[in-house]
C-alpha positions in Angstrom: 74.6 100.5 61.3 78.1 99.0 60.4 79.7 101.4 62.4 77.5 101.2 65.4 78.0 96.7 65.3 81.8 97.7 65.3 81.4 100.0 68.2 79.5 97.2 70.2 82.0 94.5 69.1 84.6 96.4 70.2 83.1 97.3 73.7 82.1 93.7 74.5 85.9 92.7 73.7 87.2 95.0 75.7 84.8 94.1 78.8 85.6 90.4 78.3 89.5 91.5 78.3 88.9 93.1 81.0 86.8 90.7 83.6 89.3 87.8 82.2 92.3 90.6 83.4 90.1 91.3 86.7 89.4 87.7 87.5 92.6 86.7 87.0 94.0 89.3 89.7 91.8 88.6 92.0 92.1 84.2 91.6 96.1 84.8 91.5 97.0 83.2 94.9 98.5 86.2 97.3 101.0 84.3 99.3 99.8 85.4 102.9 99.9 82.2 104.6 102.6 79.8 105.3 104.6 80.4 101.8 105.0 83.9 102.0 108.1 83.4 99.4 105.7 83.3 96.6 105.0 87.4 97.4 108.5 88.7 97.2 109.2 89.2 93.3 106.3 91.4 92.9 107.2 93.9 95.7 110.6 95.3 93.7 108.0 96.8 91.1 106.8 99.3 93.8 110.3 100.3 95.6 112.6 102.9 94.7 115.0 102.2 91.9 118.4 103.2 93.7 120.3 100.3 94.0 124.3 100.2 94.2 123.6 96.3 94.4 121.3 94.0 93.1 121.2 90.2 94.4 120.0 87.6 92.4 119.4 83.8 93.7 117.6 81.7 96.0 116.6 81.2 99.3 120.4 81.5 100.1 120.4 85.2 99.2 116.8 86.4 100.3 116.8 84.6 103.9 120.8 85.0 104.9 121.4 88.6 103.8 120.2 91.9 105.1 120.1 94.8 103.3 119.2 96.7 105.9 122.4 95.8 107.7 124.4 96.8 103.9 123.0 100.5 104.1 123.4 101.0 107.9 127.1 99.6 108.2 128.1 100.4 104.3 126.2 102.9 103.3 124.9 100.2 100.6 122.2 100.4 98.7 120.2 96.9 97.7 117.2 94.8 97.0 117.2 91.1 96.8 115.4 89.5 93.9 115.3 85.9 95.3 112.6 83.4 94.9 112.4 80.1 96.0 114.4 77.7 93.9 115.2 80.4 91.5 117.0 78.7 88.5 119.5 80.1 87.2 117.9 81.3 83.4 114.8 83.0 85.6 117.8 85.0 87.6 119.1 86.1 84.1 115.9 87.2 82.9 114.5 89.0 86.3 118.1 90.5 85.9 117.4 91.6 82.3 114.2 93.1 83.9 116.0 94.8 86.3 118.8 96.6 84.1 115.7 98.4 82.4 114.3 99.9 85.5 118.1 100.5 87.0 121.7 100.5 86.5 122.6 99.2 90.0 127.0 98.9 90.5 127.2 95.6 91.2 125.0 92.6 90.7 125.5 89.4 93.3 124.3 85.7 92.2 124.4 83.1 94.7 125.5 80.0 93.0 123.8 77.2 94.0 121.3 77.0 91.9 123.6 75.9 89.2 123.2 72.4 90.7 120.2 73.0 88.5 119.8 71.8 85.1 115.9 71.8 84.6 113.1 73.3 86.4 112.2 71.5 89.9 108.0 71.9 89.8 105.4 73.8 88.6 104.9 75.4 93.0 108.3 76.5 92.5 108.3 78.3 89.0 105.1 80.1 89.7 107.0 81.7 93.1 109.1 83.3 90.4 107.2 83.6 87.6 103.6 84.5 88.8 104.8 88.0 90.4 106.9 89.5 87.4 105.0 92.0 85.4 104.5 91.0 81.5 107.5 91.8 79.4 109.6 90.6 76.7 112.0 89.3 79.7 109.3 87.0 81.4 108.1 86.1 78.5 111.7 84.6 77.8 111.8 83.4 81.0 108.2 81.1 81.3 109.2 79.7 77.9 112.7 78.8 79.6 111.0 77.8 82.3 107.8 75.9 81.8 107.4 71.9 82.2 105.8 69.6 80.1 102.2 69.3 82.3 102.1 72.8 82.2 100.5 75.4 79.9 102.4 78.5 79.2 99.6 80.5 77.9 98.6 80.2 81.9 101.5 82.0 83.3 100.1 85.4 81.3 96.1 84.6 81.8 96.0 83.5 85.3 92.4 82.6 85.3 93.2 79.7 83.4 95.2 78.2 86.2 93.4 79.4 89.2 89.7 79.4 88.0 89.5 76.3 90.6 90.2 78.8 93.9 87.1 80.1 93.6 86.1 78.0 96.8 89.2 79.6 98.5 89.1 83.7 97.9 89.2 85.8 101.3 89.7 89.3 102.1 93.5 88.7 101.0 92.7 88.0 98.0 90.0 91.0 97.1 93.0 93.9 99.4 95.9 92.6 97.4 94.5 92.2 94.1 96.3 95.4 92.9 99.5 96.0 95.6 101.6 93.0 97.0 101.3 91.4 100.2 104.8 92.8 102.2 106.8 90.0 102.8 110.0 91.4 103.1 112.5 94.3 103.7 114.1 94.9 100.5 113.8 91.3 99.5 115.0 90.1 102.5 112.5 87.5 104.4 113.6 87.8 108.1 113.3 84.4 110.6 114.1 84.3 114.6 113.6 81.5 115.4 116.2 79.4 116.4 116.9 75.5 115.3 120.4 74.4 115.8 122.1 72.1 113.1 122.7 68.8 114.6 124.7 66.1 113.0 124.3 66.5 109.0 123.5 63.8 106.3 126.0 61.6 104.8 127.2 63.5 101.7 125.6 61.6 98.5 128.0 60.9 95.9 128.7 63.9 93.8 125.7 63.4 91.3 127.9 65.2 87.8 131.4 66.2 87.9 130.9 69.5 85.7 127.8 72.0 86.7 125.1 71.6 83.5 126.5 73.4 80.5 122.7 75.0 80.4 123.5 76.4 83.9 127.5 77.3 83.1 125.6 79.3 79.5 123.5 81.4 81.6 125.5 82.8 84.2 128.1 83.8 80.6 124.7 85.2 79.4 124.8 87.0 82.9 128.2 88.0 82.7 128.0 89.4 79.1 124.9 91.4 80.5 126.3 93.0 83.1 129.0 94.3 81.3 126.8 95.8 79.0 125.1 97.5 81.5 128.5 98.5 83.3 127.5 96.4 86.2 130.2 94.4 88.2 128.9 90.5 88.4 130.0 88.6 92.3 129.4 85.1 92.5 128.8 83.7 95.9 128.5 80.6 97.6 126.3 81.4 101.0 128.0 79.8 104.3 125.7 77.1 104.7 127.1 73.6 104.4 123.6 71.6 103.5 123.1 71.1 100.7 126.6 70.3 100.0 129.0 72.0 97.6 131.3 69.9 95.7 134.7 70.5 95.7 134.2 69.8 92.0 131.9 72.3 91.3 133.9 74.8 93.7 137.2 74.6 91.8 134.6 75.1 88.3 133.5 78.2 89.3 137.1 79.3 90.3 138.2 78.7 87.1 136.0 80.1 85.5 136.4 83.2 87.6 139.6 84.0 87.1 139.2 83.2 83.1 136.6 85.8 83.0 138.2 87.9 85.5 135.2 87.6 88.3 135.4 87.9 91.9 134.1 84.3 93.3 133.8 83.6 97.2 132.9 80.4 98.8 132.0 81.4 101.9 131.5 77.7 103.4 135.0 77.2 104.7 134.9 81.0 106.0 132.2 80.2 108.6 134.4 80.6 111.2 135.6 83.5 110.0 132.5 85.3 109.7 131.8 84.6 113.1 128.8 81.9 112.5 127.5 79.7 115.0 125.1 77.1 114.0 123.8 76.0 117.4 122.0 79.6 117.4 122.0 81.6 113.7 120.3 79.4 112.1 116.1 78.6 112.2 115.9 75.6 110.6 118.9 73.3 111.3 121.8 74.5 109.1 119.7 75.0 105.6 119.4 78.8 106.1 120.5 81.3 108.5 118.0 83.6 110.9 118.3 87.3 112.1 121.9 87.2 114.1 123.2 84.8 111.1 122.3 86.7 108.4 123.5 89.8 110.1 127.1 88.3 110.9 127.4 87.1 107.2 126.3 90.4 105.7 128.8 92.3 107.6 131.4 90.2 106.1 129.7 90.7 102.9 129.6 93.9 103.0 133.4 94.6 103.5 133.9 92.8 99.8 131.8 94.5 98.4 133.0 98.2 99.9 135.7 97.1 98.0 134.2 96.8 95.1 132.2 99.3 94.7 134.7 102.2 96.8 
C-alpha cells in the first residue's frame, strides 16, 4: 500500500513538473512580431559549433556585422551572440556558456555597453535572458541581472511571468514552442531599408569620467576567461557615432589595452576609412548600419581579424 501511495505521489509530481514545464514553453513569448531581437540567443543552441570567432555585444555587433560576409571574403567562421542592450556581466556569462559548447580563436566584444552600470528594464533582460538554456552560467547571469520589481524564480519557471498571455497565444506560439523562430543568419539581424542620418543631437555632457568599475570587472573577468580557454579577446567600438563615445572613455579602454596587452579599435573616426556613407548604409538614421553598411564595415573587420587569427 505504501509503496503503491509513493508510486502515485511520484507520478502526479512529475505530471505537475511537467504541464508547469509545457505551459511555460508554450506562454514564453516567441518574438515573431515587431521585436524579433528577443529570438536570436536561443538559435546558437541549434547551429554547428565551429566557430573561429565568437561576437559578443549589442545591437552594434548583431545588426552592423555579417558573418556571412567573414566566411565568404575570410574564410571566417562566426556567430554573433548579441541581444538587445546586452550588459556587459550577461556577455560574460553567455560567453562562459559558449566556451563549454566551443573553443572558438577569437572572441569580439563590442564595447558600448560598458556605458552600462545597472540593468536598463525588465523588456530588455528577458531578450537575453529568456532564450538561454538553464545552466550554472545563466543562472549567474539572472542573479547579475535581475531588478528589484522582478522575480528571479520567473526567469527559470516562465509560467509565472507569462500566465497572463493566455488571451494572446497563436499558432506561433504552439510551432515554436520547442525550436526558435529564425531571426537571423548566424546572429546577424539583416535591415535594407534605408534612413539617412541627418544632423545629430547636441552631445550631453559626459555623464562619468571613468566607465563603472562593475563594467571595467567584467570585461577583466572576460579577459581572464578567454585566456583560459586560449581564446584571443578584441574590443571594438562599432562605427556609429550616436550614441556618443567619450573621448574619456576611449583613451580608458586604450589604456587598458595596452596594460593587458589587448587589441582595441575605435572604429568611429575610421568611417571614412571603411568606406561608410550615412546618407545610405544606414536604416535608421545613424544608430545602426543596414545591408551595404554592415557589409563595408565587416570587410574592414575582417582584415584585423585575418591578422589575428593567420
Amino acid at each position: 500500500m505504501k509503496n503503491k501511495q509513493t508510486i502515485l505521489a511520484i507520478l502526479a509530481m512529475t505530471i505537475l513538473v511537467s504541464g508547469i514545464y509545457l505551459l511555460g514553453k508554450l506562454t514564453v513569448p516567441k518574438y515573431t512580431g515587431d521585436i524579433p531581437e528577443g529570438a536570436m540567443i536561443n538559435e546558437y543552441y541549434s547551429s554547428e559549433k565551429d566557430n573561429n570567432v565568437i561576437f559578443l555585444g549589442d545591437c552594434e555587433v548583431f545588426e552592423n556585422i555579417s558573418p556571412m560576409v567573414l566566411e565568404e571574403s575570410f574564410g571566417i567562421k562566426s556567430w554573433i551572440r548579441g541581444s538587445a542592450q546586452q550588459l556587459v556581466w550577461q556577455s560574460y556569462y553567455l560567453l562562459e556558456e559558449t566556451f563549454k559548447y566551443e573553443k572558438p580563436e577569437a572572441v569580439v566584444f563590442n564595447v558600448n555597453a560598458l556605458r552600462y552600470g545597472k540593468p536598463v528594464s525588465e523588456a530588455y533582460n528577458r531578450m537575453t535572458l529568456d532564450g538561454m538554456k538553464f545552466s550554472g552560467s545563466k543562472i549567474k547571469a539572472v542573479n547579475a541581472s535581475v531588478m528589484e520589481e522582478e522575480s528571479v524564480i520567473s526567469y527559470f519557471i516562465p509560467l509565472l511571468r507569462y500566465h497572463s498571455r493566455w488571451s494572446e497565444l497563436g499558432a506561433a506560439d504552439f510551432r515554436y514552442m520547442f525550436s526558435p523562430y529564425k531571426v537571423t543568419y548566424r546572429g546577424y539581424l539583416e535591415h535594407t531599408g534605408i534612413v539617412p542620418q541627418d544632423q545629430l543631437p547636441t552631445v550631453p555632457v559626459i555623464p562619468y569620467d571613468e566607465l563603472p568599475d562593475i563594467c571595467m570587472d567584467y570585461l577583466d573577468r572576460m579577459r581572464m576567461l578567454c585566456d583560459e580557454n586560449g581564446a584571443e579577446l578584441v574590443l571594438v567600438k562599432s562605427p556609429v557615432e550616436w550614441p556618443h563615445w567619450y573621448d574619456e572613455w576611449d583613451a580608458q579602454l586604450k589604456s587598458y589595452a595596452e596594460e593587458m596587452d589587448l587589441c582595441y579599435i575605435n572604429f568611429v573616426p575610421l568611417a571614412s576609412d571603411i568606406g561608410l556613407d550615412m546618407k545610405t548604409d544606414t536604416y535608421d538614421g545613424g544608430l545602426h548600419l543596414n545591408r551595404t553598411g554592415a557589409e563595408k564595415y565587416t570587410k574592414y573587420l575582417g582584415e584585423y581579424l585575418k591578422g589575428i587569427l593567420d
